[in-house]
N, C-alpha and C positions, 0 to 999 in steps of 0.2 A: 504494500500500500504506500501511496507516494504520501509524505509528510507535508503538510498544509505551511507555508513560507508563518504561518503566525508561531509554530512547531519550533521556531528555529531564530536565528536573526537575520534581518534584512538581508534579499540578495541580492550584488548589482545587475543592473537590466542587459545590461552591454554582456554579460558572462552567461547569462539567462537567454538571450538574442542569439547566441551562437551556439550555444549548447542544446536547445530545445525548439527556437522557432526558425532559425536557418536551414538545418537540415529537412526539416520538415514541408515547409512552406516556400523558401524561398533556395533550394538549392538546383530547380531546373530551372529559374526565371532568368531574366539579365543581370548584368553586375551595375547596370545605369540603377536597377529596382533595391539592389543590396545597396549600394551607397545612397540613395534617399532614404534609407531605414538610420544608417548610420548618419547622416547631418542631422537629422530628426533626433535621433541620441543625445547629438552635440551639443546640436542646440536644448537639449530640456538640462543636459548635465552644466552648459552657461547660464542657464535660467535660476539654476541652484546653487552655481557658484561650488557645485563639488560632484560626484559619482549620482547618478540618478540609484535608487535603492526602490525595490518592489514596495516598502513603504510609502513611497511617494507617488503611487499610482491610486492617488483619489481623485475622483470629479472634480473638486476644489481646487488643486493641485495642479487638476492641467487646465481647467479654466484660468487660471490664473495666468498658466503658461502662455498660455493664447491671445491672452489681452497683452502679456509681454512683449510678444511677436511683435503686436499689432501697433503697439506703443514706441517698439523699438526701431516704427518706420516700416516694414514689410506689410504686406497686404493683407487681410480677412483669408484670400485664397491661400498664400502659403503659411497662414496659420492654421488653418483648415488640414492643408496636407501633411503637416507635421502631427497633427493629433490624428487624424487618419492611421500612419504608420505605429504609430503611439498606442492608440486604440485597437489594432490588429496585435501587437504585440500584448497588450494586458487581455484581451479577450482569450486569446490562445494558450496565457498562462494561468487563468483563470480557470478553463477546461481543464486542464493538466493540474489542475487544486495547489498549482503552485502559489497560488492568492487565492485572498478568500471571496473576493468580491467581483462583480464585473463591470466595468464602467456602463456608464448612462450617459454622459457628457453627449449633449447637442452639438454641431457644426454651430459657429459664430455666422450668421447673416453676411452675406458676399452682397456688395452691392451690385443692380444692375449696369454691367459696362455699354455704353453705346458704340457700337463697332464705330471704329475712324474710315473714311473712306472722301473721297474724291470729292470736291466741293465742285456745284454746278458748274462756275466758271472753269474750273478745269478738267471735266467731262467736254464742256462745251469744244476746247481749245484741243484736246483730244482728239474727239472727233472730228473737226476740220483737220488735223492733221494727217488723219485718217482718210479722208479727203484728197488731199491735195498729192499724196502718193500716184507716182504714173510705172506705165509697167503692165507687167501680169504677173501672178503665181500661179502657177499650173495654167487652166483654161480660163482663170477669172482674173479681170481685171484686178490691179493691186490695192487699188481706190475700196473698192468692195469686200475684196477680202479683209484685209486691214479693218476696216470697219466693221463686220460682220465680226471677227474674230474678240474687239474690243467690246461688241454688244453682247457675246456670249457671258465673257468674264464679268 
């Protein structure tokens, strides 16, 4: 029977992360998916100013963390994605009764971003350039392709 982490004294995450949810979860994925697990580490072990400890995996604790994020300049989104990796690792050592509890913590509200994109005037100036193309590309005029091409995008 595995020993419940309250059994015992704190164990760090980073030792807990390689030993029980790497192999399991993350050892056929990319290594781009392993090192976002690990900056996510990083940054919760800067957040505490010392070793992140299965202790420190309360709701309150990574809320907190996430308004840090979010205070320290980074966006709701990658505060979001760090409790993301955060929250797969405590749910997963939660099943394994290496903790006793499971998180509940919400995503922090992402505002809506309005995509950027090409202001009238330089749609407009676009297409006349589009336009003013002489030529052909294959059997069509270059004028029209170009343009066609520009209205698809």
């Amino acid at each position: 029977m595995i020993a419940l982490a309250s059994d015992g004294p704190p164990a760090p995450l980073l030792d807990l992360f390689f030993q029980h949810y790497y192999p399991r979860k993350l050892r056929a994925t990319s290594k781009e998916n392993t090192r976002l697990y690990s900056v996510s580490l990083g940054q919760f072990a800067r957040f505490l100013n010392h070793t992140p400890l299965t202790s420190h995996l309360t709701d309150e604790t990574l809320e907190d963390f996430c308004y840090w994020v979010v205070e320290s300049g980074r966006s709701p989104y990658t505060a979001n994605c760090y409790r993301s990796k955060l929250v797969a690792l405590w749910n997963h050592l939660a099943r394994l009764r290496l903790v006793e509890k499971f998180p509940t913590m919400v995503k922090l509200k992402e505002p809506h971003r309005i995509p950027r994109a090409w202001s009238p005037d330089q749609l407009s100036r676009l297409f006349r350039a589009c336009q003013d193309q002489t030529g052909r590309i294959g059997n069509a005029p270059a004028a029209l392709w170009w343009h066609a091409l520009h209205a698809v995008i």
